[in-house]
N, C-alpha and C positions, 0 to 999 in steps of 0.2 A: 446702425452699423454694429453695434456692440450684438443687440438680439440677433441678427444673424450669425455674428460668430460660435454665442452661445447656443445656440440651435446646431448649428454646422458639428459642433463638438458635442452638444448630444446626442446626435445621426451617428456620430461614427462611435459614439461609445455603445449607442443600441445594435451596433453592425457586430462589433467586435461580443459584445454579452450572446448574439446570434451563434458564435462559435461554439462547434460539439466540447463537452468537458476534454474529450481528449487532446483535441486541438490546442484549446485554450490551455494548459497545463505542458504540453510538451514546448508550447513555445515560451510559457512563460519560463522553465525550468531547465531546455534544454535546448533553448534559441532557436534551433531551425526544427520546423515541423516534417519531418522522413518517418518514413515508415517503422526504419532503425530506431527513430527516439521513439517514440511511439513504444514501439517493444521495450526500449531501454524504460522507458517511465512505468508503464505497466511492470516490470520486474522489480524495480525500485519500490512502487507500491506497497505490494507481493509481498515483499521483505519486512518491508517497516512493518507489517501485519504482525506479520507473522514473527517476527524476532527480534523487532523496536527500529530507533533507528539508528543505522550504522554509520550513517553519511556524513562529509561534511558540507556547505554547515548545516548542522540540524538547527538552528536558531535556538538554541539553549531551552529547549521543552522536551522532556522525557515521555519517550515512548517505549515503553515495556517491552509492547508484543505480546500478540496473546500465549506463545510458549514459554514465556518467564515467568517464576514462579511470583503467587501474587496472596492478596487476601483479601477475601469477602465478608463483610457482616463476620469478622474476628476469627474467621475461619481460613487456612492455610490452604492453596489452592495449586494445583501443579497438572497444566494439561498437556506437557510433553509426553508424559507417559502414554497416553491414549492414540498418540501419535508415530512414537520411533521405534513400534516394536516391544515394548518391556512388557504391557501390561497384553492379555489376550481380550481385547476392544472388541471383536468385528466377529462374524461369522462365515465359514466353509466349512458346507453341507450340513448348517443345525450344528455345526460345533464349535466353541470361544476357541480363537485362534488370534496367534500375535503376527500383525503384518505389521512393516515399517512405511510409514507412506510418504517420510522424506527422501528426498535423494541424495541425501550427503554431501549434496555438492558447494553448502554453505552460500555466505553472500556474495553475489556478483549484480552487478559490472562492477 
C-alpha cells in the first residue's frame, strides 16, 4: 500500500515538472494560469532584469538589475547610459547617435 502511494505521488510530481516553465511559474506566483498572468509575470520578469527587484515580497535577496550602477574586477560600471539616450550608443546612417530605448513608463503592474 505504502509503494503505491509513493508511486501515485511521484506520477503526479512527474505530470506537474511536465508543465511549460511558464505555466509552472504563473501558477506558482500568481495562482491562476490566464493569459493576463502569463503577461503580468513575463512583465514582472522584465523588470526585475532590468531594474532589480521592486516587489513585494522579494524574499530578502538583492537584485540589482542590470541598469544599476555596479562593479566589476574594481572597476565602476554603469549601463543606463547606453540605454536612456545620454550617451550616442547606436548608429543612423554610419553615424553615433543617441536614441532612448526605455519608455519611461517605469515599473508596472
Amino acid at each position: 500500500m505504502k509503494f503505491s502511494a509513493v508511486l501515485t505521488a511521484a506520477m503526479a510530481s512527474l505530470a506537474v515538472a511536465d508543465d511549460p516553465l511558464c505555466d509552472k511559474y504563473t501558477k506558482a506566483l500568481l495562482k491562476d494560469n490566464t493569459a493576463a498572468n502569463q503577461k503580468t509575470l513575463l512583465t514582472l520578469l522584465v523588470n526585475t532584469v532590468v531594474i532589480g527587484n521592486y516587489t513585494m515580497p522579494n524574499v530578502g535577496v538583492s537584485v540589482p538589475g542590470i541598469l544599476a550602477p555596479g562593479e566589476v574586477n574594481g572597476k565602476k560600471v554603469n549601463l543606463l547610459p547606453y540605454f536612456d539616450g545620454t550617451l550616442a550608443s547606436t548608429n543612423r546612417g554610419d553615424k553615433a547617435v543617441c536614441k532612448n530605448f526605455l519608455d519611461d513608463g517605469g515599473a508596472e503592474p
